[in-house]
KOLLUMSE-181145 format. One record per residue (C-alpha): residue number from 1; x negated, y negated, z. Coordinates in steps of 0.001 Angstrom, whole numbers. Each point is the difference from the previous one (the first is absolute). Layout:
ATOM   n      xx      yy      zz
ATOM NUM       X       Y       Z
...
END
This chain:
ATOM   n      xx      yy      zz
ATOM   1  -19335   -4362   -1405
ATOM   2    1112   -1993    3128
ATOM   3     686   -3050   -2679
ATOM   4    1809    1980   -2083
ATOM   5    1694    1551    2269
ATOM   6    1171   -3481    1313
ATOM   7     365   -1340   -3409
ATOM   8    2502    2687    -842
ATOM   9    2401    -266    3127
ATOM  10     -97   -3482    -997
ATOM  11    1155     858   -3614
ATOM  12    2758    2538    1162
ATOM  13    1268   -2496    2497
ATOM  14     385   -2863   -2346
ATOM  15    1788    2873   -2390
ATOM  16    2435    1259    2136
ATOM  17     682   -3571    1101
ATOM  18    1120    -900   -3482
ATOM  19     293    3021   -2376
ATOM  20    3074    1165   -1283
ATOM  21    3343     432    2184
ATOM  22    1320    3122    1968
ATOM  23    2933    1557     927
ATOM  24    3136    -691    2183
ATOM  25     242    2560    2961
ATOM  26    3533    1251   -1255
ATOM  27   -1724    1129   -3474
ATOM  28   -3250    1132    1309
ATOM  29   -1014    3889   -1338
ATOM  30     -30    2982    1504
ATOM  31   -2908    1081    2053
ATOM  32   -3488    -389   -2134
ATOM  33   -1709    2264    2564
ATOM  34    2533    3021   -1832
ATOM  35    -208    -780   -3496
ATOM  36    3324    2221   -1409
ATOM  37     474   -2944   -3348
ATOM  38    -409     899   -3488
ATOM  39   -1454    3684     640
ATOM  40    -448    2350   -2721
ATOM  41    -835    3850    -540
ATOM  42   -1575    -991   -3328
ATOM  43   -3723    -713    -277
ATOM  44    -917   -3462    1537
ATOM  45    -561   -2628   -3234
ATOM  46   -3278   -1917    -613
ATOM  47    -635   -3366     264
ATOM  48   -3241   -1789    -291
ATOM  49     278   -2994    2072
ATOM  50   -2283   -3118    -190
ATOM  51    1100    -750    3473
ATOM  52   -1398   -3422    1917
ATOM  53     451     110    3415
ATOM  54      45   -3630    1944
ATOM  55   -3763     392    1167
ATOM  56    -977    -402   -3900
ATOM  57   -2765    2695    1018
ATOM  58    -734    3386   -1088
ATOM  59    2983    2868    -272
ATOM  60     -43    3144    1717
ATOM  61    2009    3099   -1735
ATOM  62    2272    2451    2107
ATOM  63     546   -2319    3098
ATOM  64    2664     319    2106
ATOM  65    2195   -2455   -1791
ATOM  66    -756    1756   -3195
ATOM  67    1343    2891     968
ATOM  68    3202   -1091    1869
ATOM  69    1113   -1529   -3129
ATOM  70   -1208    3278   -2010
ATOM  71    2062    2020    2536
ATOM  72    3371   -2301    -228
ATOM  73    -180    -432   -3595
ATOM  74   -1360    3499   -1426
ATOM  75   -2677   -1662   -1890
ATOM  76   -4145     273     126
ATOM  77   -1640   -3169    -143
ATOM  78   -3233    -704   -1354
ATOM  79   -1222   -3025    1299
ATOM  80   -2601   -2053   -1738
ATOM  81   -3388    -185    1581
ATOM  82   -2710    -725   -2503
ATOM  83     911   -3720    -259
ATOM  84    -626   -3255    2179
ATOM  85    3463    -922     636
ATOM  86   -1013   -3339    1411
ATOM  87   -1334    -802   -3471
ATOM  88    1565    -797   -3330
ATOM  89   -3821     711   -1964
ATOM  90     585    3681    1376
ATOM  91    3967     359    -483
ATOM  92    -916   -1533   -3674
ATOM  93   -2840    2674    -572
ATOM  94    2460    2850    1603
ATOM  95    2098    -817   -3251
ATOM  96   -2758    -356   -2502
ATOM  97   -1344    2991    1123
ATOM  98    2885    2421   -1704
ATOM  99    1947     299    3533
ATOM 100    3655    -197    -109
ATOM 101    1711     330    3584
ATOM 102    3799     146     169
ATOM 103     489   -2606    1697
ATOM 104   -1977   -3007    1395
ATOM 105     513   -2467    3071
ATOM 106   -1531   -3693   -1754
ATOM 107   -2543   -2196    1822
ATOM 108     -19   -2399   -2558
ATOM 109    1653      59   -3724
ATOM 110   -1151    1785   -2421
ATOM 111    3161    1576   -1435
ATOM 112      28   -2251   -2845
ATOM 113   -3498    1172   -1081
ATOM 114     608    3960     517
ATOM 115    3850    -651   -2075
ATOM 116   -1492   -1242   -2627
ATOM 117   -2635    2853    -114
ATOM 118    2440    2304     323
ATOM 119   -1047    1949    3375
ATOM 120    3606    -785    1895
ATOM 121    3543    1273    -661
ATOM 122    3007   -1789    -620
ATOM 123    2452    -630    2428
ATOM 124    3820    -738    -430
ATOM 125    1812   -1962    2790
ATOM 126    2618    2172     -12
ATOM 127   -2451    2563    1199
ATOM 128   -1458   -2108    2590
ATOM 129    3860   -1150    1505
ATOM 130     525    3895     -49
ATOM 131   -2445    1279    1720
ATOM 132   -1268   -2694    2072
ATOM 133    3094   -1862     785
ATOM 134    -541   -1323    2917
ATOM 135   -3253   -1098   -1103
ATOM 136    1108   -2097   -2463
ATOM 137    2826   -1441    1628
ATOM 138   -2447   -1580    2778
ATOM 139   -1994   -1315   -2911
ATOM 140    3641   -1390   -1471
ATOM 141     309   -1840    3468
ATOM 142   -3686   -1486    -508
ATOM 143    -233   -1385   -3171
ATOM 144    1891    -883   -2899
ATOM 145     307    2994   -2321
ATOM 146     386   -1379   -3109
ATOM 147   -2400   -2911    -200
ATOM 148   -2528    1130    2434
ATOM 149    -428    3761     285
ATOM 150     867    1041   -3674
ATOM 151   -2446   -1978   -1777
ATOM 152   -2859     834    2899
ATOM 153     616    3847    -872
ATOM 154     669     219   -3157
ATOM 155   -3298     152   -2917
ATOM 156    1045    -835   -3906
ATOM 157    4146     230    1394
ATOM 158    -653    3564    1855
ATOM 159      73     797    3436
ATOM 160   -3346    1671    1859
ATOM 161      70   -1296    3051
ATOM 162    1965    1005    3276
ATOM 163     -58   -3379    1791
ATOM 164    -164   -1135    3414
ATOM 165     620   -2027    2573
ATOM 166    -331    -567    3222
ATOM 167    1660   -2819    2951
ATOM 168   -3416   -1473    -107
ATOM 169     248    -916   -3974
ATOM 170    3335   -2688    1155
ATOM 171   -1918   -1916    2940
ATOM 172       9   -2986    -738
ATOM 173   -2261   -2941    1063
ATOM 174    1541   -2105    3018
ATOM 175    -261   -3483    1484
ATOM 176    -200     673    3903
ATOM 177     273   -3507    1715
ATOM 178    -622   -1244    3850
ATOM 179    3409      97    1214
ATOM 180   -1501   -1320    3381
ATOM 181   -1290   -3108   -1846
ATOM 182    3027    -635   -1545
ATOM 183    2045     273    3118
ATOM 184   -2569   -2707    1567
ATOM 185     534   -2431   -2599
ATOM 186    3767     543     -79
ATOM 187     777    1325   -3240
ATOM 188    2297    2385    -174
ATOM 189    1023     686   -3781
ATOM 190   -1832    2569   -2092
ATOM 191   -1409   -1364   -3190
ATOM 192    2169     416   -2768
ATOM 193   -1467   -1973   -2898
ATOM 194   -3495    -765   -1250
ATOM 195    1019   -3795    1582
ATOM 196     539    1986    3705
ATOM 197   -3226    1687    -187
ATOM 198   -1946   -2813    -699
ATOM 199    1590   -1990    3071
ATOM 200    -982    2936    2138
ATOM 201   -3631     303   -1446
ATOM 202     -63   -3462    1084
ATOM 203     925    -108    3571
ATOM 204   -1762    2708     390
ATOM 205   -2651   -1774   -1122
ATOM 206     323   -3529    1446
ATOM 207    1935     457    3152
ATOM 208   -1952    1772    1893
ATOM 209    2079    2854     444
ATOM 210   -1988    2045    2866
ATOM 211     158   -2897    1629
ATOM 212   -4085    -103     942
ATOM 213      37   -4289   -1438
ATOM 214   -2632    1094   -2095
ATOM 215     159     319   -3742
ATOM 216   -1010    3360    -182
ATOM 217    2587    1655   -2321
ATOM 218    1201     755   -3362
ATOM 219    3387     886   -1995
ATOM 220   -1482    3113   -1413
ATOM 221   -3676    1496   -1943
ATOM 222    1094     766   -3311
ATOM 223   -3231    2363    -686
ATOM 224    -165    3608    -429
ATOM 225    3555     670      75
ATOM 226    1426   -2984   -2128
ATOM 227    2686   -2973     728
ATOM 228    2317    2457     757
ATOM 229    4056   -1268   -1285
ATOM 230   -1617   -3521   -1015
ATOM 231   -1645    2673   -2890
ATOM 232    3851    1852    -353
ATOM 233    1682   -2880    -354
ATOM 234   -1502   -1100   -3331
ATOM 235     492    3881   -1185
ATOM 236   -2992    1266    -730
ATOM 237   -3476    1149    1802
ATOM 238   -3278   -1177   -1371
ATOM 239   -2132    2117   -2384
ATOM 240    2711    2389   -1137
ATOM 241    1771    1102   -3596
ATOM 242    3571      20     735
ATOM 243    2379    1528   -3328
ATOM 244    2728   -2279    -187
ATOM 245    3520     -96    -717
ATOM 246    -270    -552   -4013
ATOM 247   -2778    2365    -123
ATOM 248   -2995   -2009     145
ATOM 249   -2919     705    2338
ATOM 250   -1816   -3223    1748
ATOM 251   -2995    -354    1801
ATOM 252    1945   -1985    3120
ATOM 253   -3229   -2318     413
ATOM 254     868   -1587   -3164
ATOM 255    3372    -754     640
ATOM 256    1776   -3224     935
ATOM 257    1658    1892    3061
ATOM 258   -4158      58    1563
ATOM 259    -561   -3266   -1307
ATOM 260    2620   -1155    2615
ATOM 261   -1085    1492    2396
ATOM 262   -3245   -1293    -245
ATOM 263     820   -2933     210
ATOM 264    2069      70    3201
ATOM 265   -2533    2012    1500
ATOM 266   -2513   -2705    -653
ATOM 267    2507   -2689    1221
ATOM 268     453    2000    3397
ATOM 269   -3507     895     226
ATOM 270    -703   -3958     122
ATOM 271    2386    -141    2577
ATOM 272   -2409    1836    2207
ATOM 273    2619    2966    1400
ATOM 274   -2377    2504   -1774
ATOM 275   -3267    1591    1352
ATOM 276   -1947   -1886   -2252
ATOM 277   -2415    3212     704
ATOM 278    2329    1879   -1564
ATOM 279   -1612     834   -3510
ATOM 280   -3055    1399    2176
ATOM 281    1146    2037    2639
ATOM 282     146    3776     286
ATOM 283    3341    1291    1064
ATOM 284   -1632     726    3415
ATOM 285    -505   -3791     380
ATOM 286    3288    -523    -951
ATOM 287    1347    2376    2802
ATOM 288   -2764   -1205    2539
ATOM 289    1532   -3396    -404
ATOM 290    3353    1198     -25
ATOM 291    -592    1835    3699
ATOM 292   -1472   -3175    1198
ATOM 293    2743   -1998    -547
ATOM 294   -1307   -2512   -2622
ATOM 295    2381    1253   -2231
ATOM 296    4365    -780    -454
ATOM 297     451    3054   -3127
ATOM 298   -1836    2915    -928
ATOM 299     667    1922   -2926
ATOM 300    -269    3504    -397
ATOM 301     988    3259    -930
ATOM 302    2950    1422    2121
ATOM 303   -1851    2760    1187
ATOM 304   -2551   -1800    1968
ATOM 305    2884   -1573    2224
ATOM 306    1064    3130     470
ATOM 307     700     645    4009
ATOM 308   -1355    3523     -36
ATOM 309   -3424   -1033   -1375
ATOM 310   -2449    -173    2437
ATOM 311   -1862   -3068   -2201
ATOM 312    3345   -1503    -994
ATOM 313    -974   -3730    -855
ATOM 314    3409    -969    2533
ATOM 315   -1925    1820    3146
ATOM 316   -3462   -1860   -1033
ATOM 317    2130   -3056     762
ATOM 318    1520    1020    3189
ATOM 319   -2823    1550    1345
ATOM 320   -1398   -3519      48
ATOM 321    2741   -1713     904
ATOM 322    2739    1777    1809
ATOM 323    2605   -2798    -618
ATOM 324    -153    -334   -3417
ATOM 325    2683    1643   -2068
ATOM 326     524     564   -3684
ATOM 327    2962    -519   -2258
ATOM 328      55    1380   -3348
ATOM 329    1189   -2546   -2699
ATOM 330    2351    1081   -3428
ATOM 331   -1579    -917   -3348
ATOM 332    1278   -3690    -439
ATOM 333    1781   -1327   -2910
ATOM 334   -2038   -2044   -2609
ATOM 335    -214   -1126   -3847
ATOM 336      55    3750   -1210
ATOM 337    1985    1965    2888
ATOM 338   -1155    1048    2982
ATOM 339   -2604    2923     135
ATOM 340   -2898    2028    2366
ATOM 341   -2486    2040   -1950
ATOM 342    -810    3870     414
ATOM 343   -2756    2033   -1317
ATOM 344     911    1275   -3752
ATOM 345    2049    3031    -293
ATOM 346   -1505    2743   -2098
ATOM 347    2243    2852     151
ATOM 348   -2796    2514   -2367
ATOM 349   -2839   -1082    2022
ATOM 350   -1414     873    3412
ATOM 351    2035    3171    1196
ATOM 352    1659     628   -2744
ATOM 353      29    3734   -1869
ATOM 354   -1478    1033   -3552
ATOM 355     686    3610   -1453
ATOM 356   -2567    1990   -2604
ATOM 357    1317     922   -3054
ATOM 358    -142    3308     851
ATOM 359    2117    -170    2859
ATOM 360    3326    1794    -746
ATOM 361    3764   -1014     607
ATOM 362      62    2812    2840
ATOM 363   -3099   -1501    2034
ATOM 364    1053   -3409    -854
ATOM 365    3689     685    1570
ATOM 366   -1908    1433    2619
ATOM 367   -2634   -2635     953
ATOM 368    2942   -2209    -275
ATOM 369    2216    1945    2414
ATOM 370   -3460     188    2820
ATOM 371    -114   -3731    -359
ATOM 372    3679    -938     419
ATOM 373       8    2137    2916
ATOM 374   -3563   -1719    1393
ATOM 375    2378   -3279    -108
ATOM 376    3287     538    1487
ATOM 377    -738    2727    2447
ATOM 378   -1624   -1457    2908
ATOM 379   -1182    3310    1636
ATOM 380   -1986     290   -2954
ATOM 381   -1485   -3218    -448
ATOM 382   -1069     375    3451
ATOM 383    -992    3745    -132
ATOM 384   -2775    -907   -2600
ATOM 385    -987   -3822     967
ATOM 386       0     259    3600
ATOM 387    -900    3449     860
ATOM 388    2409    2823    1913
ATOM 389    2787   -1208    2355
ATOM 390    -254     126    3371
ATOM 391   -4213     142    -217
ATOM 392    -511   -2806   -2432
ATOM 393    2999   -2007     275
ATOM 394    3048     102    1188
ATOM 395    3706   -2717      20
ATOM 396     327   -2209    2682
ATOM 397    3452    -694    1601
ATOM 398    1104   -2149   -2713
ATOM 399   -1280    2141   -3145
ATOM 400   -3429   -1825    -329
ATOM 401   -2686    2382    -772
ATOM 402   -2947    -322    2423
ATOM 403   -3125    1642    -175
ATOM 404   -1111    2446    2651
ATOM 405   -3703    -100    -469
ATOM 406   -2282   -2070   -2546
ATOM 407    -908    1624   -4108
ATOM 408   -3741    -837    -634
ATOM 409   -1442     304   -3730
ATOM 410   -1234    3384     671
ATOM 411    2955    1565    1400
ATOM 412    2332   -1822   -2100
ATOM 413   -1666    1374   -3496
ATOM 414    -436    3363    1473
ATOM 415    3823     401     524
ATOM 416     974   -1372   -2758
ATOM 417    1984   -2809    1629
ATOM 418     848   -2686   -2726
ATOM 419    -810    2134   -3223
ATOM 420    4016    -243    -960
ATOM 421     410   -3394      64
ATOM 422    1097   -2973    -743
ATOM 423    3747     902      46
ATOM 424    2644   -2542    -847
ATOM 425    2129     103    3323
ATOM 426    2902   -2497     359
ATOM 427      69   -3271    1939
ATOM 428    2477    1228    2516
ATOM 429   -2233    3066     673
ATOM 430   -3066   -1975     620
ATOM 431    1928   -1727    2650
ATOM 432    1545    2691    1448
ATOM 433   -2931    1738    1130
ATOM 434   -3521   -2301   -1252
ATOM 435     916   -3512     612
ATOM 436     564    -741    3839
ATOM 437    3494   -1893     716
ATOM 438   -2442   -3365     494
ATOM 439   -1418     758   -3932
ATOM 440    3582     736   -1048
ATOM 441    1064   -3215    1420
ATOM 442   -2948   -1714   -1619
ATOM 443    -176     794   -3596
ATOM 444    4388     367    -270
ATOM 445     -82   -3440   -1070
ATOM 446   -3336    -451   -1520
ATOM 447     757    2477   -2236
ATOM 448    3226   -1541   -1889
ATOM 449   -2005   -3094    -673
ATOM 450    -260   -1215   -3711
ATOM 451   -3400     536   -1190
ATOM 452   -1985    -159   -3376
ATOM 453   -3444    1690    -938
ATOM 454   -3198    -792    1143
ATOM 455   -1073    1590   -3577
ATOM 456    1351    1402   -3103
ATOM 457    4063     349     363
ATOM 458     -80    2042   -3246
ATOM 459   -1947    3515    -439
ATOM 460   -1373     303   -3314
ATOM 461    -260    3366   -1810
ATOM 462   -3259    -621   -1593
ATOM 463   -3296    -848    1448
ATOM 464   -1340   -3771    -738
ATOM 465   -3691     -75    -681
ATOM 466     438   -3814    -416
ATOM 467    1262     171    3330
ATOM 468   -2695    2551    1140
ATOM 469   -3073   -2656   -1603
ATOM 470    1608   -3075     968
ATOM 471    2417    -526    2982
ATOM 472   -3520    -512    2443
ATOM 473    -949   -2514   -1330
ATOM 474    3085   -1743    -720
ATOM 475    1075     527    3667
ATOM 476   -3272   -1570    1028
ATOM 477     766   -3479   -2086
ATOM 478    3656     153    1702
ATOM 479   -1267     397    3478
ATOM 480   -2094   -2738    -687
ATOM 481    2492   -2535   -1538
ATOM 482    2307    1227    2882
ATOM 483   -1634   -1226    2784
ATOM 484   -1613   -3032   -1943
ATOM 485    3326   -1200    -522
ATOM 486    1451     662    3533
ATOM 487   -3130   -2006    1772
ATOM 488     628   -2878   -2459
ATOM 489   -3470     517   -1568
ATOM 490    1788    -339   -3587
ATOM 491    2355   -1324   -1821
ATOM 492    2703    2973    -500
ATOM 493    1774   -2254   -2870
ATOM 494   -2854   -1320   -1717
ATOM 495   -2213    3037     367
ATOM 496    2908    2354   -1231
ATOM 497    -283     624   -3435
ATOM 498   -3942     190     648
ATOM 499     943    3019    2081
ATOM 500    2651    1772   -2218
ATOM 501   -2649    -246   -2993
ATOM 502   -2889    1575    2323
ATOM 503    1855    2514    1037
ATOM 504     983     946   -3762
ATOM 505   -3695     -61    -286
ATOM 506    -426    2732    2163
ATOM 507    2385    2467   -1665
ATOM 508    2953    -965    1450
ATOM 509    2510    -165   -3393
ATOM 510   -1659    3355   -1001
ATOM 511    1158    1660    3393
ATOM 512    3408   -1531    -521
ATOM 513     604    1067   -3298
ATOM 514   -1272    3601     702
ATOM 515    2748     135    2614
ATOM 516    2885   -2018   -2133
ATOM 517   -1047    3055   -2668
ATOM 518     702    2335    2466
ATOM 519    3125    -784    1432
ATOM 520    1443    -599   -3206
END
């Protein structure tokens, strides 16, 4: 119990660090501890709930959560505990097993699967901007509506799926760099083309930029996280199927864009301002040699430089070398833009909301109207994720929300605490009272940066078995021409067309055309 117990506060910290956004002081609610909204003579309504709360263990019915929301809303919940919500196999047989719950909180995505079948109800977007407006408007300000969250939630051109989003979903990858080496070695311009970068991969490289006369250090790793804007600036991320502008869907590792890239990551990896150990190494290498100073750039997701984070990858720096300070460079300019990458957006995936056929425009209005509410009221939000004000939590001086005393697993499922959730809270919410002023600071630029996909840019609205069968084994023979070509251990033009036919012998042109179907 005591690792669960740890694992969970662990869980629920990382959460709260990055889920959803809250709710400026001047809008907040009205007390939670008085529930008056939305009260009703009339007999409460059912809902059966297939609830998930953040531990991904076992759910409790009638907690005190539960019944605050009953209480507000003039409803009776019946939560759903007969199924392992920490697994798909038991969510799947929950289904095939005749149930039908109004509505569903996803873990993965199965809504295509249960459309198709006929278990969910269709939903119209009018509905959805009705009743959840404010919901949908933070989603607005996340993605693109049109290209990106329409096709995600839509199966055979109908809606099923109420998406989400959350400020996590826009982080984008980042290049921090040693401002402190720089400043040694006199440079005092910030990269702004491919050309820049390479000069300061170099020095910091070859001039010995801590200053220790021994040749000790590299531009940057290039491992678990990628090549960072070298990668952006060509357009594309390895291994992904991007839908392009006339309609077509490509396998990126196939196109001329990578073959580019290749090759100038083969011509700088000769250079020697790569960790040639860079195809081998864990990402905990990668930050090990980061916070001992052999490295000028390390690339990784925003969030782990973020100043709040106890492990942020900046403090494993400074904590081994007080001096040292860290710049964070803008995508540079190169043959195809300039670009960072971010983790795919799937709007009808993780956290997103299903309804059962059988659940009717009254409870749908009405789950609709309890979520909305869960997102822009941050009394709330906080009322049943962190516990009751003034024992659980409470607002500092400047709005923050601080906990009063630590939520272990046992307590935390119990309560109820993080069985309504995710909500889709705005940027400027999250800020206001879950981001510190040194996190606001941080990701305020970081988050406007150009970025493309790290996977599919395109949602399809059928399942690919092709893909299903194949895409393992194709990734495997692109990993492996990837870093073959990179360490100069083949010839990228001469081995080329080699390499385009194998992967066509794996199933590649049969994934392809399964999606170019699709999208049609």
């Amino acid at each position: 119990m005591k690792r669960l117990m740890a694992l969970s506060l662990a869980v629920l910290l990382i959460f709260l660090c990055l889920a959803g956004c809250g709710q400026s002081n001047a809008n907040r609610g009205s007390s939670t501890e008085a529930p008056t909204a939305n009260q009703s003579a009339d007999e409460p309504m059912v809902i059966t709930w297939l609830a998930r709360n953040q531990f991904n263990y076992y759910n409790v019915k009638d907690t005190e959560c539960q019944l605050y929301v009953e209480e507000r809303y003039n409803v009776k919940i019946d939560i759903v505990t007969t199924t392992d919500i920490g697994s798909a196999e038991s969510i799947n047989l929950y289904w095939a097993s005749g149930n039908i719950p109004d509505v569903a909180v996803l873990n993965y995505d199965p809504h295509v699967k249960l459309a198709k079948q006929g278990l969910l109800r269709e939903l119209k977007l009018d509905d959805l901007e009705k009743y959840a407006p404010d919901w949908m408007n933070t989603i607005y300000s996340f993605t693109d509506k049109d290209k990106v969250m329409m096709p995600q939630i839509m199966v055979d051109g109908k809606i099923y799926v109420l998406p989400w989003m959350d400020i996590s979903s826009n982080q984008p990858f980042v290049m921090g760099a040693r401002k402190d080496w720089m400043d040694n070695l006199g440079i005092t311009a910030i990269p702004k083309t491919l050309d820049d970068l390479h000069d300061l991969l170099w020095a910091f490289t070859y001039d010995d930029p801590d200053g220790n006369k021994v040749n000790d250090t590299f531009g940057m790793h290039g491992g678990p996280n990628g090549f960072g804007y070298i990668t952006g600036a060509f357009g594309i991320y390895p291994n992904a199927y991007y839908l392009q502008d006339d309609g077509n869907v490509v396998y990126t590792t196939t196109t001329e864009q990578y073959k580019e890239l290749l090759k100038l990551l083969n011509s700088w990896f000769a250079e020697g301002i790569f960790d040639p150990e860079f195809a081998t190494d864990t990402r905990d290498i990668q930050r090990q040699k980061w916070a001992n100073g052999a490295l000028g750039i390390l690339v990784d997701h925003s969030w782990w430089f973020s100043p709040s984070l106890n492990v942020n990858v900046a403090k494993l720096l400074t904590d081994n070398d007080p001096d040292a300070e860290i710049v964070y460079l803008e995508p540079v300019e190169g043959p195809y833009g300039k670009f960072t990458y971010k983790y795919s957006v799937n709007t009808a995936g993780d956290g997103s909301y299903i309804f059962g056929k059988n659940c009717s425009d009254e409870k749908l209005y009405k789950i609709l109207e309890i979520l909305n509410d869960i997102g822009r009221d941050v009394d709330l939000y906080c009322r049943l994720n962190y516990g009751i004000e003034g024992e659980d939590w409470e607002f500092d001086e400047i709005g923050m929300v601080t906990r009063l005393q630590e939520l272990d697993l046992e307590d935390g499922i119990n309560r109820g605490i993080m069985y309504f959730y995710p909500s889709a809270r705005p940027y400027e919410i999250t800020t206001a009272h879950f981001l510190t002023p040194e996190d606001v600071k941080h990701y305020d630029p970081l988050y406007k940066f150009p970025t493309i996909n790290m996977g599919s840019n395109f949602n399809s609205p059928v399942e690919n078995d092709a893909f299903n069968t194949y895409s393992a084994d194709i990734t495997t023979a692109a990993n492996e021409f990837y870093y073959s070509s990179i360490m100069g251990m083949n010839d990228i033009d001469a081995d080329w067309d080699a390499f385009l036919k194998s992967l066509d012998g794996l199933g590649l042109q049969e994934i392809l055309k399964n999606y170019n179907e699709a999208m049609k």
